[in-house]
Structure formats: structure tokens, C-alpha cells
N, C-alpha and C positions, 0 to 999 in steps of 0.2 A: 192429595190424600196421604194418610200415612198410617204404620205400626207401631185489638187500638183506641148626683147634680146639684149640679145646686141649684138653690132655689133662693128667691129674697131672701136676705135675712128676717128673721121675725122668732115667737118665743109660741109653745104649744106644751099645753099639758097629755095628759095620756089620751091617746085615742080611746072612744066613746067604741064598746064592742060591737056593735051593728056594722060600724066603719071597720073597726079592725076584721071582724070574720068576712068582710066584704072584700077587704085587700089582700087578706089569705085565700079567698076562692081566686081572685083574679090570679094571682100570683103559682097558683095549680095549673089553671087553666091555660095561664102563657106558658108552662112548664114541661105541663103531660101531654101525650097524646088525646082526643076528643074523636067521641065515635062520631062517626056519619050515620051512623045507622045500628041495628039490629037484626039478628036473621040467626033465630032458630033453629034450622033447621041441621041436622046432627052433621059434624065432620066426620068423612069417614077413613082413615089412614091407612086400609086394608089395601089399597089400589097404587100402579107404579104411577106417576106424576104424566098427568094429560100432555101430551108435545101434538099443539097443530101446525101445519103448513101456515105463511100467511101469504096468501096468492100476490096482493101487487106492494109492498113492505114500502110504508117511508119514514126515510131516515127523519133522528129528532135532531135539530145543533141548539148548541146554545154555551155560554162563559160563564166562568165561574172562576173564582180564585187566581182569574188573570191567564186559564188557559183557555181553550174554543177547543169544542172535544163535538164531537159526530155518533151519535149512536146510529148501527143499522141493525133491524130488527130481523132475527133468525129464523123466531117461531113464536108462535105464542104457548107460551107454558103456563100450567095451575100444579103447584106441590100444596100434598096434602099429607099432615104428619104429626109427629112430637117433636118439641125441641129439645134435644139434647146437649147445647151449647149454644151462646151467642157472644162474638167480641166486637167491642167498638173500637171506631180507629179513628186516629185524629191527625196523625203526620203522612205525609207523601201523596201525590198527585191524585191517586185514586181512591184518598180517602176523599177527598172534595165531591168525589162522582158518589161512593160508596160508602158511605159511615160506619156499617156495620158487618160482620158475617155474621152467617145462621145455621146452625148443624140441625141436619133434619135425618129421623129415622119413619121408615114407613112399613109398609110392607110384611113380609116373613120374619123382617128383625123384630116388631113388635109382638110375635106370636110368642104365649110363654114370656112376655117379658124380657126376652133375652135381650134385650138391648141394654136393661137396669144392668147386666152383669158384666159392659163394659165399661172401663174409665174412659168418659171423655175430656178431651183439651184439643184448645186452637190457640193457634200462631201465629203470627207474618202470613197472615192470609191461608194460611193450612187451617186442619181438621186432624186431629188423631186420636186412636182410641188404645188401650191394654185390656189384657182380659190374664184370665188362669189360665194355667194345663189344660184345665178341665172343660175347656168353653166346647160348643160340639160343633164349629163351623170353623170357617175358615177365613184370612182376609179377605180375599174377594166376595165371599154371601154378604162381610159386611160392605164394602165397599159399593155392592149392588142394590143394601137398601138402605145406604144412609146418603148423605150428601150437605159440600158446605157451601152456601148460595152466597155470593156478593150481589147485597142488595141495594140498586140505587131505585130508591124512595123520587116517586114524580112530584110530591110535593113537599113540604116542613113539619106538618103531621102526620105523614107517614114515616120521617123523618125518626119523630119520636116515638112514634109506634112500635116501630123498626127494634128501637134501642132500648126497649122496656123490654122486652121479651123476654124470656127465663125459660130454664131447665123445667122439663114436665107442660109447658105451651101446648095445648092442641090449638094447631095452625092450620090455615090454608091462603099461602100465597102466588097472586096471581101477575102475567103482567107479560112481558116479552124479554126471551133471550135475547140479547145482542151483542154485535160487536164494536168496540167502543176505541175511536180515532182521538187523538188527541193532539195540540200543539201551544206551545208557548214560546213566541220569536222562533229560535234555530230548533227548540228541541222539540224533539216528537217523539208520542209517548201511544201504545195500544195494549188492546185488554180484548180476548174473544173469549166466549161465553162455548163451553162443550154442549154439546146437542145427543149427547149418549149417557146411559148409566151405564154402561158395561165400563166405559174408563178408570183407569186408574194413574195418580201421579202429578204429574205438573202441566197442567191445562185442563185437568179433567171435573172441575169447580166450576158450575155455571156461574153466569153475569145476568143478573136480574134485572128489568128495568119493573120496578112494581110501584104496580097500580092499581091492588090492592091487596088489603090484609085481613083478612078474621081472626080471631082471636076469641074461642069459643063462639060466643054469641055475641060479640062486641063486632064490629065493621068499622074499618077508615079505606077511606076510597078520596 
């Protein structure tokens, strides 16, 4: 916290529009995210972010980009909130795991909008915000209701889910904290997920394993 064919040859005149609006939807559809569903029912951001025990936890493995990485589940968490930043990442090992961070405000910081009244930015996996003189809290109320979540997405449409997101999002993302082993040949690499909102600093960024997203009334699961 703080203050990424060919094809035969042959000859064709214009695509006939039925076909051409037919390969523009395909060509969305391979592109954006696609709901699973709908669900009505109002988010509410007033609340701190649900953290359950998860009695018997099993781990998920699996490769990817040539490393073998171990996730072990912490808790199961649901944030519910605004987005106030999202970055994508595309270089280093954990972006393979994580594609994205998501800055989220909940809470006291939405009362009054004072959240509008700071600047936010993210970085190399940080979250930072500036404000005036005039702001009437301190870093820590912010640091207590904002938070920047590394989201690894369980499938390729939540993937792109994930990465459409925008400033002003009412979210609620759900799925499991955890902690995340990694190796490729000699080198070994880890990532743990914080299980507090009171932290602040470096470790204090949860690790999401999500498995699923709303997005007002839109769902990918």
C-alpha cells in the first residue's frame, strides 16, 4: 500500500453483411468477457469484505508458462465495493498466475464520497492514492477501506472479466485467499495473500484465487 493463415490461395469479393456482422459478433465474443448469468440483486459496499475459515483447505497445482506453482487456500473471502483502479500485467512470473490488480474502496471511505476526493494509481503491483490538506482522515482510515487484490482468475473468462474492469465498477469478487508456491527447474518463486485489513505496506495486498465476479448485474463464474 502506499501515500502491467493462410488459407488456399483463391480470389473473394466483399463479404456479403449477414457474414461480415456474423464474424464481428464472433470476433467480440472470442474477445470480451461473456456472462454466466444475471443476478439482480443490489451490491452492497457498506460492509468490510466477508473472510471465512475453510475447515479441511485443498490445495490446487497446476503449469503454466513452464512453471508448476501450488496454490493453498487461506480462507474464503467475498469483497464487495467500487473500483477505484485496475492494472494489467503482462511480464514476470506472477503475472502468468495474476493478469491483473484491482483497487477496491468499501466501506466508511464511500460515505460522503470521499473516496472521489482521492487520486488513485497502481504500480509494480502497488496501489497509491494523494489527497489535499483538506482531506479529514488519515492514511490508515484509507488503508482500512480500500484494498489492492491480485486476482488470479480460475478460468479465461474471468480472465477477461477481470481486465475490463474500470474506475466507478460496482463489484463483488469472490473466491479464496491463498498462498501461492511456485517453481521452474532451480528457481522457486512464492506469493502469500494477507488475511487482515488492518495491514499496511508490503505483504499487506491480498491474493485472490476468484471464482467469481459480478459486475452490477452481469455474473462470470
Amino acid at each position: 500500500m502506499g501515500s502491467g493463415k493462410t488459407g488456399s490461395a483463391g480470389t473473394a469479393g466483399p463479404c456479403p453483411a449477414p457474414i461480415l456482422a456474423a464474424a464481428i459478433l464472433a470476433t467480440s465474443l472470442a474477445c470480451g468477457p461473456v456472462p454466466s448469468g444475471y443476478d439482480p440483486t443490489p451490491i452492497s459496499p457498506a460492509e468490510d469484505p466477508v473472510q471465512e475459515r475453510i475447515e479441511h483447505p485443498r490445495n490446487l497445482q497446476f503449469s503454466k508458462g513452464g512453471y508448476d506453482f501450488v496454490l493453498t487456500p487461506l480462507a474464503r473471502y467475498t469483497l464487495r465495493g467500487v473500483v477505484v483502479g485496475r492494472e494489467n500485467y503482462y511480464s514476470g512470473w506472477n503475472s502468468l498466475l495474476a493478469p491483473c490488480d484491482v483497487a477496491v474502496a468499501w466501506g466508511e471511505l464511500l460515505q460522503g464520497d470521499l473516496y472521489r476526493r482521492l487520486d488513485w494509481s497502481q504500480s509494480n503491483r502497488w496501489y497509491y492514492w494523494e489527497h489535499g490538506d483538506d482531506f479529514p482522515r488519515d492514511e490508515r482510515f484509507v488503508a482500512r477501506y480500500s484494498s489492492n487484490t491480485h486476482l488470479i482468475p480460475a478460468d479465461e473468462n474471468l480472465t477477461r472479466a477481470a481486465r475490463s474492469l474500470g474506475a466507478g465498477d460496482l463489484v463483488e469478487l469472490s473466491g479464496e485467499l491463498v498462498k501461492v508456491d511456485g517453481r521452474k527447474g532451480d528457481f522457486t518463486c512464492w506469493w502469500t495473500s494477507s488475511t487482515s485489513r488492518e495491514d499496511t505496506g508490503d505483504g499487506s495486498c491480498e491474493v485472490l484465487y476468484l471464482r467469481r465476479l459480478r459486475v452490477e448485474d452481469k455474473v462470470y463464474e
